[in-house]
Steps between C-alpha positions, in 0.01 A plus 500: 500500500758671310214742341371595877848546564532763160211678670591539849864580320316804291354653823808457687639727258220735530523503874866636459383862426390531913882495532524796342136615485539822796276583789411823642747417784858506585737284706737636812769550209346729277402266232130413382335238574381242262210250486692200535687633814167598658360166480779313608455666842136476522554065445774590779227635716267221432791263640588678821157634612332131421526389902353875606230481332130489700339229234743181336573548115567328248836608419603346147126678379635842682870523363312429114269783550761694590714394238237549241312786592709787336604223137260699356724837500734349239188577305340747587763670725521676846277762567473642820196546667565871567467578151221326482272783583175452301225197455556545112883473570427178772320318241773559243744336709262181598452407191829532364572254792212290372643434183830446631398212694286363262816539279675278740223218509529466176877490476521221754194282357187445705657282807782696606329794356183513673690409829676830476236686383306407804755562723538845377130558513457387840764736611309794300188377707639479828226220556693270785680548760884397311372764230468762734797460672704508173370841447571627837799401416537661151431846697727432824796442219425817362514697752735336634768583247375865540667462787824422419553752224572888494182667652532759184384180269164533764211702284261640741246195397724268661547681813161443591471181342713389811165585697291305262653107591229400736263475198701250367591295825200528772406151464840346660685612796836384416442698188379787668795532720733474238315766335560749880859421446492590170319773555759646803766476249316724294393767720861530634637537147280738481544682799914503482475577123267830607175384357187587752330195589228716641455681147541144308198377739284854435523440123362171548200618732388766233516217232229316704368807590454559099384143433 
């Protein structure tokens, strides 16, 4: 045991870095965001929104997706999806998450291993029901904690990414009402901080327009 325990000890170590690895994201006090702090209150989530939600869970297989999902960004890091603005660039960034993971297999040995590896795969996939709501989740967070912080951290992509939720939470209701909370708190951020809703929403139309 005590050579499992080495292993799980070496990626403990790696998994420090999302306490200081930073998100595109700051808190109510001015201070970025990290990994770490960002998962915490997604398994936080998973814990209070449990009895809400329209199908039962398994909620020990929910709270390790969660907690596994972003282990790869002591690897590879955190790159936000807004700069990810090309296929070529997409591609880059999957498969330095690829090898990240595989990394971890390997570090743990083939039991442990291969049970996180899965995990973190069937979050990727978004294959069952606990998957999906993990990455409802991921985005609700996200946005979220938009909320709470200065609206001049918001880059125009994330003012209309508060329109953009329902793609990520149609298939619950207690999710999707969550997400029209969410989404209120947003829009009057907005609208007190002087940003035009209406103009936020036109952008948005001509990008579907363009599609």
């Amino acid at each position: 045991m005590k050579e499992q325990l080495r292993q799980v000890l070496e990626v403990l170590t790696l998994a420090e870095k999302l306490k200081y690895e930073l998100r595109h994201s700051w808190l109510s006090n001015g201070r970025q965001e990290s990994v770490a702090e960002h998962t915490w209150r997604m398994s936080l989530m998973v814990v209070l929104l449990e009895p809400y939600l329209d199908q039962e869970i398994d909620v020990a297989r929910t709270l390790k997706m969660v907690i596994v999902h972003d282990l790869v960004e002591a690897e590879a890091g955190d790159i936000p999806a807004f700069e990810v603005k090309t296929l070529a660039l997409e591609e880059l960034k999957r498969q330095k998450e690829l090898r990240a993971i595989e990394n971890l297999r390997e570090a743990l040995g083939h039991g442990l291993g291969q049970h996180v590896y899965e995990l973190w795969h069937e979050f990727e996939d978004k294959l069952t029901y606990e998957a999906r709501v993990a990455n409802a989740l991921d985005k609700l967070e996200l946005r979220l904690q938009h909320n709470h912080a200065a609206l001049d951290t918001w880059l125009e992509v994330e003012q209309e990414a508060v329109f953009r939720l329902d793609n990520h939470t149609w298939f619950d209701s207690c999710l999707d009402q969550l997400r029209e909370l969410i989404e209120e708190q947003a829009v009057q951020k907005m609208e007190e901080g002087g940003i035009s809703v209406a103009s936020v929403k036109e952008r948005l139309l001509k990008q579907a327009l363009a599609v």
